[in-house]
Structure formats: C-alpha cells, structure tokens
Backbone bond lengths (Angstrom), bond angles and torsions (degrees), N, CA, C in turn:
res aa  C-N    CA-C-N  psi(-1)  N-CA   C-N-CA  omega(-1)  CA-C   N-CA-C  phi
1 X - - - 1.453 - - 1.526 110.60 -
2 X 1.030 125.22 -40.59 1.403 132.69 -143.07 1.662 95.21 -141.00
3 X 1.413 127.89 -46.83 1.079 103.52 -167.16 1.526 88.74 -137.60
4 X 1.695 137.07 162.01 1.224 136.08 162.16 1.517 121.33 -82.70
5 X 1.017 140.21 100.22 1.263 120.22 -175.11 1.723 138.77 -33.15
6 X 1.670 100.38 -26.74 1.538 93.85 173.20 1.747 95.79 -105.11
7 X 1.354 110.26 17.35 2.118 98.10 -174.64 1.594 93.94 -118.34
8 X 1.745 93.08 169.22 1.453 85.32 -178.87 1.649 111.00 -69.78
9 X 1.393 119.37 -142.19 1.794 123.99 -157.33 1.607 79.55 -124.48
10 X 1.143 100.73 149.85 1.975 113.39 175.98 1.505 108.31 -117.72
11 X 1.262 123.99 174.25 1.468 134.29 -134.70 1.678 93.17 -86.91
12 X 0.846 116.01 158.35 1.796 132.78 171.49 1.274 108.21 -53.63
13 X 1.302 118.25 135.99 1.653 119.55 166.27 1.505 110.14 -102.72
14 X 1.263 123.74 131.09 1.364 133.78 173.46 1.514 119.21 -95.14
15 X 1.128 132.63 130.90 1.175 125.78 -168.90 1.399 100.94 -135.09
16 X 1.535 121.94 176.40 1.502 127.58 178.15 1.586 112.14 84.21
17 X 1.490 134.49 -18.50 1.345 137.88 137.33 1.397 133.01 -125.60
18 X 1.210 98.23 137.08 1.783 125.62 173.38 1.408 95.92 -73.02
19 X 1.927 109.82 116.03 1.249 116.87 149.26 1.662 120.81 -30.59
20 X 1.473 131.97 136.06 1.468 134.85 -173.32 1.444 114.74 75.56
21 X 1.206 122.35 -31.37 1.543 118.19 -171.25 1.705 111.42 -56.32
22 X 1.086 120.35 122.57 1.259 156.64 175.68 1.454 106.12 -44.33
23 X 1.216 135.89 112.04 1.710 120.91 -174.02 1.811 91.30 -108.06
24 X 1.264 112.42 -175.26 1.367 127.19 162.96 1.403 114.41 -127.77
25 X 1.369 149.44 156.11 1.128 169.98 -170.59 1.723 82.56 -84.15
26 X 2.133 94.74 116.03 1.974 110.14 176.89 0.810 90.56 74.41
27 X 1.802 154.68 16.71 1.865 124.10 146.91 1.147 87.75 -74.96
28 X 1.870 105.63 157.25 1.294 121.08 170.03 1.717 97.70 -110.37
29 X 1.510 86.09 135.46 1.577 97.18 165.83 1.288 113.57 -112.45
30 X 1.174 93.71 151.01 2.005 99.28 164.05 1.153 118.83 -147.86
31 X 1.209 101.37 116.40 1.602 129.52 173.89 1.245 138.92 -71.12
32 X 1.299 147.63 104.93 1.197 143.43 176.29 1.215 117.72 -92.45
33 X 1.781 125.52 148.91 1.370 123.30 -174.93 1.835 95.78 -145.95
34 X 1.362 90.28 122.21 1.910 104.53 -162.15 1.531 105.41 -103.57
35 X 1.088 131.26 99.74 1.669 117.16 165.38 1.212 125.75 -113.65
36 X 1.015 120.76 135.23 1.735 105.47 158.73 1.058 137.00 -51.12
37 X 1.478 115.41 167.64 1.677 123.02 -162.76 1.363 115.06 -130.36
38 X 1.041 135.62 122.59 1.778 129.16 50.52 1.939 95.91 -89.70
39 X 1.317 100.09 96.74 1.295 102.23 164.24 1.951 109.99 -115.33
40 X 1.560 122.20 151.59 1.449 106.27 -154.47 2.112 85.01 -99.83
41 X 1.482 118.08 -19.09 1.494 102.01 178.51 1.852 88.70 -173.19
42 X 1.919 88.18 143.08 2.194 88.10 -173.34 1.857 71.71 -119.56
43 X 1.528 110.02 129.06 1.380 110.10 170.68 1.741 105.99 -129.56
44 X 0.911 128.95 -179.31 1.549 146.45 -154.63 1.393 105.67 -125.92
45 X 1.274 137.41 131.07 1.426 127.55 172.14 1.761 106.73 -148.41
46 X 1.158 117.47 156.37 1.281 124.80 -150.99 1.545 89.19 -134.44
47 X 1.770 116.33 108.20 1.692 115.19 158.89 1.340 116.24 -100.84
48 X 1.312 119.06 138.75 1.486 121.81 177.39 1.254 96.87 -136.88
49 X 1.331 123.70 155.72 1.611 129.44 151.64 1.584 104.94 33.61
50 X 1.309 130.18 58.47 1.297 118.27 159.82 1.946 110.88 92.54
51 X 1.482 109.42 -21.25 1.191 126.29 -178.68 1.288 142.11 -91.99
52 X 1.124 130.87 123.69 1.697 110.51 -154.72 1.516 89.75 -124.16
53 X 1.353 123.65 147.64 1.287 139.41 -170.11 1.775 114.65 -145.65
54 X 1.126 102.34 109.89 1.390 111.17 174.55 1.897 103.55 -78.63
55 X 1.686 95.60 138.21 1.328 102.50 179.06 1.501 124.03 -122.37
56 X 1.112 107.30 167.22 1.641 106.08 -174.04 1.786 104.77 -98.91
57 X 1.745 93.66 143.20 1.528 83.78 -170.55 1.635 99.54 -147.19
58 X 1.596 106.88 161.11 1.366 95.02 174.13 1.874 109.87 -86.86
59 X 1.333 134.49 142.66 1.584 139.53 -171.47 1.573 97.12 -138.61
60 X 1.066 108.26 134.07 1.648 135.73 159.01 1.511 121.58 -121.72
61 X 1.293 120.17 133.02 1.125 108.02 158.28 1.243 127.34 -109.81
62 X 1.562 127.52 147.50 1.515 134.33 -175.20 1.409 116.09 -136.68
63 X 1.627 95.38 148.54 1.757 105.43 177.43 1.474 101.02 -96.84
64 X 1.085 106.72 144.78 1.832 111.74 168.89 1.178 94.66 -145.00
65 X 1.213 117.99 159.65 2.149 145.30 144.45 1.975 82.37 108.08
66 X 1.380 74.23 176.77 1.452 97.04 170.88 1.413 114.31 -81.88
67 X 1.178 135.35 -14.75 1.436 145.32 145.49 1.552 120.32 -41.42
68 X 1.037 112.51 -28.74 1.703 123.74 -157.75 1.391 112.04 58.16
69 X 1.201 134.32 61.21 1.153 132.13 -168.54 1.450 99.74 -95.12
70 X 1.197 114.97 136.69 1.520 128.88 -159.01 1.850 113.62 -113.90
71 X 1.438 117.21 105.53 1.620 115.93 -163.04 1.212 95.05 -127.91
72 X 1.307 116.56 141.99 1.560 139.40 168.11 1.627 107.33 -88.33
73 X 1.039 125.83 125.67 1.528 142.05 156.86 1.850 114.30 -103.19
74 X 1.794 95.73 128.07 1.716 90.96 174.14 1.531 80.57 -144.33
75 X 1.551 95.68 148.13 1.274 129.51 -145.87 1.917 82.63 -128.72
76 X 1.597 107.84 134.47 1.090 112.52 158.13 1.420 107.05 -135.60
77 X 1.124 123.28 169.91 1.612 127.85 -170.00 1.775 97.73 -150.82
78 X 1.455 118.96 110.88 1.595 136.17 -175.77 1.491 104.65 -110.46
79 X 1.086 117.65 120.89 1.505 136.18 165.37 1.754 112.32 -70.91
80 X 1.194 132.66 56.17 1.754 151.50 -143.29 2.189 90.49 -29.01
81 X 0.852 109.93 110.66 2.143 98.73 165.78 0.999 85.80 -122.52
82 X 1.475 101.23 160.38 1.644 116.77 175.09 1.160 123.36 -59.38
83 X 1.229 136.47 -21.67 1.143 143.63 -171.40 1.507 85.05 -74.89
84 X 0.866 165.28 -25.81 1.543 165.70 -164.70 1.227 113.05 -71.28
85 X 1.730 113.53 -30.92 0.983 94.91 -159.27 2.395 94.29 -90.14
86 X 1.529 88.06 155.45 1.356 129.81 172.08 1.773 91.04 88.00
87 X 1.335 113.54 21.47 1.595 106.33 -158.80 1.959 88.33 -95.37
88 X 1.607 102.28 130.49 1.593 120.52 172.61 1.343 115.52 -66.93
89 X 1.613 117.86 121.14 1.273 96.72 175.35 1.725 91.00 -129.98
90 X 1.371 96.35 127.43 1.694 122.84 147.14 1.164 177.33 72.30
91 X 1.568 133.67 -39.38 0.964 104.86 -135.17 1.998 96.87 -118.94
92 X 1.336 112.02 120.91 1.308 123.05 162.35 1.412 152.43 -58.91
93 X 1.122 135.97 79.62 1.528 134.78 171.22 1.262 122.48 -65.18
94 X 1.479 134.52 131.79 1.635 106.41 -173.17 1.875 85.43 -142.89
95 X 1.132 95.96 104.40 1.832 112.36 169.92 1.199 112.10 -82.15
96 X 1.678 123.76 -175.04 1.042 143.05 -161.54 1.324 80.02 -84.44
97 X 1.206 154.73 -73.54 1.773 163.62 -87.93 1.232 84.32 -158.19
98 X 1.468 164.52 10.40 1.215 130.49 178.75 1.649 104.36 177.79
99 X 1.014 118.57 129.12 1.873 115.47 145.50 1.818 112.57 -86.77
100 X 1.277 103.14 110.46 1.401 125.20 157.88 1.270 138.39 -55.55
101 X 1.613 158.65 111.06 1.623 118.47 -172.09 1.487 104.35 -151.61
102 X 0.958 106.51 138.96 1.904 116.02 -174.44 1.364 98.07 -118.87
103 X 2.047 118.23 129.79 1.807 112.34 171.35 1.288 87.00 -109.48
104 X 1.364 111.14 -160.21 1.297 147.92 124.24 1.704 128.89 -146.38
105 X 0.751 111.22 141.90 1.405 119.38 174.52 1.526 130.18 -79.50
106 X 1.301 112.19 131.76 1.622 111.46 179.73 0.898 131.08 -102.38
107 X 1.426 136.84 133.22 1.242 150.08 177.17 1.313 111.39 -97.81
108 X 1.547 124.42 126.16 1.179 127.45 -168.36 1.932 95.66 -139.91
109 X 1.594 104.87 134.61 1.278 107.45 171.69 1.593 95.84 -113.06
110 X 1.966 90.69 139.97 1.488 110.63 -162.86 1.529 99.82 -135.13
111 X 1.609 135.27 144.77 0.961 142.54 -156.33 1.665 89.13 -82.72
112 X 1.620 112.77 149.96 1.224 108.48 177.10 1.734 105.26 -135.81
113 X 1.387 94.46 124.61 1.656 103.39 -166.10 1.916 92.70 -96.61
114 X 1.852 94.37 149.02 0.816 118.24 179.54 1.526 123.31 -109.83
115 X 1.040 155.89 136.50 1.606 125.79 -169.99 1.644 86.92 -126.67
C-alpha cells in the first residue's frame, strides 16, 4: 500500500482536508497522517509566521493485506483560531534512508472589524 518491499517508502498521505476549503473560527478538524512502515517516527508540526511547532498527536500502528504490510496512523484534532489561518500543517515520516513530509495549508475565514 504504502511502501514496496524491494522500493524505497513514499510521502505521507493526509486526509480529513480538501486543499481550498474554507474553515471558520471553533470548527474542529481532524487530521490524519498515514505512512508506511519500517518507519522510525510519523510526527505533526505546525508553521506559522516564521515558527515551527512540533505537536502532540494520537498514532497507532496497523498490519493490513495479506502481505502484512505494517502503517502508522497519527491523528491530530485542531480547534480552527484565526491565527490558523494560512498556518502549514505537517505531516512527518522519518525512515531508515529518508525523512518524507506531506502539509497542507489552512484557510480560515475570520470576522473583520472596522472602527
């Protein structure tokens, strides 16, 4: 699925947002980040303004197929604030031979006061 056994391992799939989709300030998102295995850690990181932030996430790992093919799932869950929006989030594979990494970016519409 995820990785070939004699090729190297390919980049993380992110799931739970559609590139462009429009968030609001308090939707909750949740994100998943899928890699293949023998991977040594799949972590989550959050860039804003120059800033990079490692995050805490829930990760499982599972065998599926008749292969036993072995995939890590990490689960993050974001409370949407404005500051979010255009903010990169994430997601890390780090193999024997390589660190891997899939983002996406968020778009968040935020009320804009006028005085």
């Amino acid at each position: 699925m995820f990785t070939d056994r004699l090729g190297p391992p390919t980049k993380p799939i992110i799931s739970g947002y559609v590139a462009e989709r429009q968030l609001s300030v308090g939707d909750v998102l949740e994100l998943g980040c899928t890699a293949g295995l023998p991977s040594d850690a799949v972590v989550w990181y959050r860039v804003a303004v120059f800033q990079e932030r490692r995050l805490s996430s829930n990760c499982t790992t599972t065998t599926t197929g008749a292969g036993n093919d072995v995939v890590s799932t990490c689960r993050l869950t974001i409370v949407v604030q404005p500051e979010d929006n255009a903010a990169v989030y994430k997601c890390t594979a780090t193999y024997s031979t390589a660190s891997l990494m899939s983002s996406i970016r968020l778009t968040v519409l935020c009320e804009l006061f006028l005085w």
